[in-house]
C-alpha positions as CSV (number, residue, x, y, z in Angstrom):
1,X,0.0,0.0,0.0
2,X,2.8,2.7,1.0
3,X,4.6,1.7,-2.4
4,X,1.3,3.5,-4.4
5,X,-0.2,5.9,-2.1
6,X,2.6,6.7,0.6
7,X,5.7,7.2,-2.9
8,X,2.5,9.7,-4.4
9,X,2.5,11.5,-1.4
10,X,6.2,11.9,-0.8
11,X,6.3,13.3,-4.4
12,X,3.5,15.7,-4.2
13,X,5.1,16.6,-0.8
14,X,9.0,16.4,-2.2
15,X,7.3,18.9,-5.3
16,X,5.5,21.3,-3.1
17,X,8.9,21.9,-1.0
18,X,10.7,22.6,-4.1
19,X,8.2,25.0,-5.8
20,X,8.4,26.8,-2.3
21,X,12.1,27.1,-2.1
22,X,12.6,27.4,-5.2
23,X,10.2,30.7,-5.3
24,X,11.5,31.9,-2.1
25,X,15.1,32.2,-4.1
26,X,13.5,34.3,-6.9
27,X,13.7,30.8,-9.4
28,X,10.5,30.7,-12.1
29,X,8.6,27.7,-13.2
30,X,7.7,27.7,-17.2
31,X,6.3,25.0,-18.7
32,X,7.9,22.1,-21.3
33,X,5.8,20.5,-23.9
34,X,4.4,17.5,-23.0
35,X,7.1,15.3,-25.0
36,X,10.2,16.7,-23.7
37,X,9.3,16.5,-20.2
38,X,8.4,12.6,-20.7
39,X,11.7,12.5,-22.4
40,X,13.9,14.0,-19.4
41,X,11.3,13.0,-16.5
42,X,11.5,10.3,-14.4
43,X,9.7,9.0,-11.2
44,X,11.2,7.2,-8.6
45,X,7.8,5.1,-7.8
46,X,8.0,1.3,-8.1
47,X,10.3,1.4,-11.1
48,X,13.2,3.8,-10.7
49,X,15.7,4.8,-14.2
50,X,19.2,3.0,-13.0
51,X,22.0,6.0,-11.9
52,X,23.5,6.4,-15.2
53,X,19.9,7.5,-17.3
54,X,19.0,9.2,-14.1
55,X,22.0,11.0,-14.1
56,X,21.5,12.0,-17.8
57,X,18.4,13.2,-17.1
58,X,18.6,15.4,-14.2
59,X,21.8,17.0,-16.6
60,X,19.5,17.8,-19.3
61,X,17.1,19.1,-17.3
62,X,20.0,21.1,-15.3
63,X,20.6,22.5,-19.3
64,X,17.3,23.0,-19.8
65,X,16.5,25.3,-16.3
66,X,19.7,27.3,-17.1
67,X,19.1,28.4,-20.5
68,X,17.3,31.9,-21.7
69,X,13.8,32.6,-20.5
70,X,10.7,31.0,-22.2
71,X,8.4,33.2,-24.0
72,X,5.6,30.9,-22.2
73,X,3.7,32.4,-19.5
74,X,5.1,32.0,-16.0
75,X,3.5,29.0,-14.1
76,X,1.6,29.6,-10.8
C-alpha cells in the first residue's frame, strides 16, 4: 500500500517543498511541452531509471533550467 499511495505522497510533498524554495530564491517555473518532459522525467515510484539515465536526465534538465527565459507564461 505505502509503495502506491505513501511514494504519491512523498512526491507531491517532495514537489511542493521545491516549488516553495525554489520561489523563495526568486527561481521561475515555465512549462515544457508534453514530449520533452516525458523525455527527461523520471519518477522514482515502483520502477526507478538506473544511476546512469538518471544522471542523464537530471543534466539535461539542469541544461534546460539554465538556458534563456521561455516566452511561455510563467507558471503559478
Amino acid at each position: 500500500m505505502d509503495a502506491i499511495i505513501g511514494s504519491a505522497k512523498r512526491r507531491g510533498a517532495r514537489r511542493a517543498n521545491m516549488r516553495v524554495c525554489m520561489g523563495y530564491k526568486g527561481y521561475h517555473r515555465y512549462g515544457l511541452p508534453k514530449q520533452i518532459w516525458e523525455q527527461i522525467n523520471f519518477d522514482e515510484g515502483n520502477s526507478s531509471p538506473t544511476e546512469s539515465d538518471r544522471q542523464k536526465m537530471l543534466m539535461q534538465q539542469a541544461k534546460i533550467a539554465s538556458g534563456p527565459k521561455p516566452a511561455n507564461p510563467e507558471l503559478n
